[in-house]
NUKE-528915 format. One record per residue (C-alpha): residue number from 1; residue in one letter; chain; y, z, x. Coordinates in nm, 3 decimals, decimal comma. Layout:
N
<pt nr="NUM" rest="a" kette="A" v="Y" w="Z" u="X"/>
...
// end
This chain:
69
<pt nr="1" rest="x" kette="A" v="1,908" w="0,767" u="0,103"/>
<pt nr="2" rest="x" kette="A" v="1,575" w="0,764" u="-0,074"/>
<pt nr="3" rest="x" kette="A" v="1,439" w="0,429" u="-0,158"/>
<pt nr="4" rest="x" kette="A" v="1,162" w="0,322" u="-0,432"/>
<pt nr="5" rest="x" kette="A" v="0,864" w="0,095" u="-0,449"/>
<pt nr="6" rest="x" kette="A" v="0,890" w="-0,264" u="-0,684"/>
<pt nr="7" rest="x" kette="A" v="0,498" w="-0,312" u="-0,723"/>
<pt nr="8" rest="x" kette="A" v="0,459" w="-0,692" u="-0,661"/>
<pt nr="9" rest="x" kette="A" v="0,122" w="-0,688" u="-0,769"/>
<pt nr="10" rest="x" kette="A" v="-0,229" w="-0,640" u="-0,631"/>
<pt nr="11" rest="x" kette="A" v="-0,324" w="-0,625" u="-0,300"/>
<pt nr="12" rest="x" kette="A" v="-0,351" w="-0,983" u="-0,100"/>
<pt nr="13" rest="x" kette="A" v="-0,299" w="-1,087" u="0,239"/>
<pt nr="14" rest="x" kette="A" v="-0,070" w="-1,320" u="0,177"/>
<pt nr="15" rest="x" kette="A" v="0,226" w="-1,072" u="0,108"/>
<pt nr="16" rest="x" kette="A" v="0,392" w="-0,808" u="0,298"/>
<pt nr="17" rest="x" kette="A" v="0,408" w="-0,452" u="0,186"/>
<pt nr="18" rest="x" kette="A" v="0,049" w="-0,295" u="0,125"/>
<pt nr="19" rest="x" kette="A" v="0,099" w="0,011" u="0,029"/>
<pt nr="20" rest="x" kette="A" v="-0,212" w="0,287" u="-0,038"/>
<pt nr="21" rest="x" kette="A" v="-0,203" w="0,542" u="-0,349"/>
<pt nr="22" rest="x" kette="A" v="-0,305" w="0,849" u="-0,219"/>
<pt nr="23" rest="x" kette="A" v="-0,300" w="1,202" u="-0,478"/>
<pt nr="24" rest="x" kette="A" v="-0,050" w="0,976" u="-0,631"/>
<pt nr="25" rest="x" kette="A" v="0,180" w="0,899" u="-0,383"/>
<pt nr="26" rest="x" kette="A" v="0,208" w="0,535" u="-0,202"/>
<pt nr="27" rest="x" kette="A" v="0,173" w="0,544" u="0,143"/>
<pt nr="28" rest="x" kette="A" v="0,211" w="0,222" u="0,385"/>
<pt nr="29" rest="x" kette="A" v="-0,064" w="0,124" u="0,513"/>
<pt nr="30" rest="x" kette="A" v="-0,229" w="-0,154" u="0,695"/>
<pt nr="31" rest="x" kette="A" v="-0,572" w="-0,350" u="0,587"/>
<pt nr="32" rest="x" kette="A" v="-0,833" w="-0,377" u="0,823"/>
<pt nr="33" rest="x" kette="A" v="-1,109" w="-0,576" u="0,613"/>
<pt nr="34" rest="x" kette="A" v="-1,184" w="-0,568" u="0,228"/>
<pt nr="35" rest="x" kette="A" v="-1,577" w="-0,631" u="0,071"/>
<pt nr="36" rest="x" kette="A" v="-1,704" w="-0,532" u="-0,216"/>
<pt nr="37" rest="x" kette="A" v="-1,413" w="-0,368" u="-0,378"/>
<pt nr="38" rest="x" kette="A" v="-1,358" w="-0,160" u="-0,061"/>
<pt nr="39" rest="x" kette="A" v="-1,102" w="-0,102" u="0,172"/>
<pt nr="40" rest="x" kette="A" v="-1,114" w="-0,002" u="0,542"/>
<pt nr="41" rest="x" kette="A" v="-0,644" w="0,079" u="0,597"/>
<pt nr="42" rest="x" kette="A" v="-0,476" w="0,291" u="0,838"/>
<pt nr="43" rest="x" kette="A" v="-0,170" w="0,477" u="0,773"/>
<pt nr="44" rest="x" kette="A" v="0,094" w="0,599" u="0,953"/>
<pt nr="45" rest="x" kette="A" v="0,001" w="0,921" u="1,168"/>
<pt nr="46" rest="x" kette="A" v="-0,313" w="0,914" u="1,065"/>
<pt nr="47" rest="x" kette="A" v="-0,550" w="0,891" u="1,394"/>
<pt nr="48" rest="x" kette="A" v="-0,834" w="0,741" u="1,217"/>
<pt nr="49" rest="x" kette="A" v="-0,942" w="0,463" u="0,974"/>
<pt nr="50" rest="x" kette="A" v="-1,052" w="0,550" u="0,630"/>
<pt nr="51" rest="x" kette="A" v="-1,205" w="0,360" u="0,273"/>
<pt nr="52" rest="x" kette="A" v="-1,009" w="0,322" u="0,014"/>
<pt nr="53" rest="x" kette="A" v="-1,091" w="0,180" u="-0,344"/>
<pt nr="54" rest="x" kette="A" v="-0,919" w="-0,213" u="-0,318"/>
<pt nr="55" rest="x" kette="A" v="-0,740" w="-0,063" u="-0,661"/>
<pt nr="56" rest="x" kette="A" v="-0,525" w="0,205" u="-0,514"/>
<pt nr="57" rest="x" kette="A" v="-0,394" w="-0,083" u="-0,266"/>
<pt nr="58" rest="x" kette="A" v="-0,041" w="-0,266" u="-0,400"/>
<pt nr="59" rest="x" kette="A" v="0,148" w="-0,515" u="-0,259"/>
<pt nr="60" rest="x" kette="A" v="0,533" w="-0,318" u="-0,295"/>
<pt nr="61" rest="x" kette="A" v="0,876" w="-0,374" u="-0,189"/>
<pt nr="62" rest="x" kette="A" v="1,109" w="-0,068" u="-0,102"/>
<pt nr="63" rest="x" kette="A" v="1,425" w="-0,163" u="-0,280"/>
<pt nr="64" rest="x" kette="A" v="1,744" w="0,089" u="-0,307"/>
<pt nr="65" rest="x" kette="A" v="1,831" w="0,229" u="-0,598"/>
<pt nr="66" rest="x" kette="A" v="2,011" w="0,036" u="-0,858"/>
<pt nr="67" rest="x" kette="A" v="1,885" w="-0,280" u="-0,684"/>
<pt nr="68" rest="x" kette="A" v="1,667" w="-0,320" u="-0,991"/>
<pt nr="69" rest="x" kette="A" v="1,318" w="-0,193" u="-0,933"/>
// end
């Protein structure tokens, strides 16, 4: 069953869910520290860290469909 995202709105810490846009898919990821506008995430299978711009970082929900995304 394939699930979607609900966007809950920028990245914080306070919320679960950050998920990375990456060539314009959203990948779950997790936030190691944030300055300046810049990320340092991993993702999933990916050995190392990495920077990401704070503005491809969402806080998201996976919801099923017709559970009102």
């Amino acid at each position: 069953m394939t699930t979607k995202l609900q966007i809950i709105g920028p990245y914080t810490p306070e919320h679960e869910g950050p998920h990375v846009w990456v060539l314009g898919r959203p990948t779950r990821c997790s936030v190691i520290s944030v300055s300046n506008g810049v990320a340092i995430i991993k993702i999933q299978d990916h050995p190392e860290e990495f920077a990401a711009r704070l503005d491809y970082i969402k806080n998201a929900r996976e919801v099923l469909p017709g559970e009102g995304a």
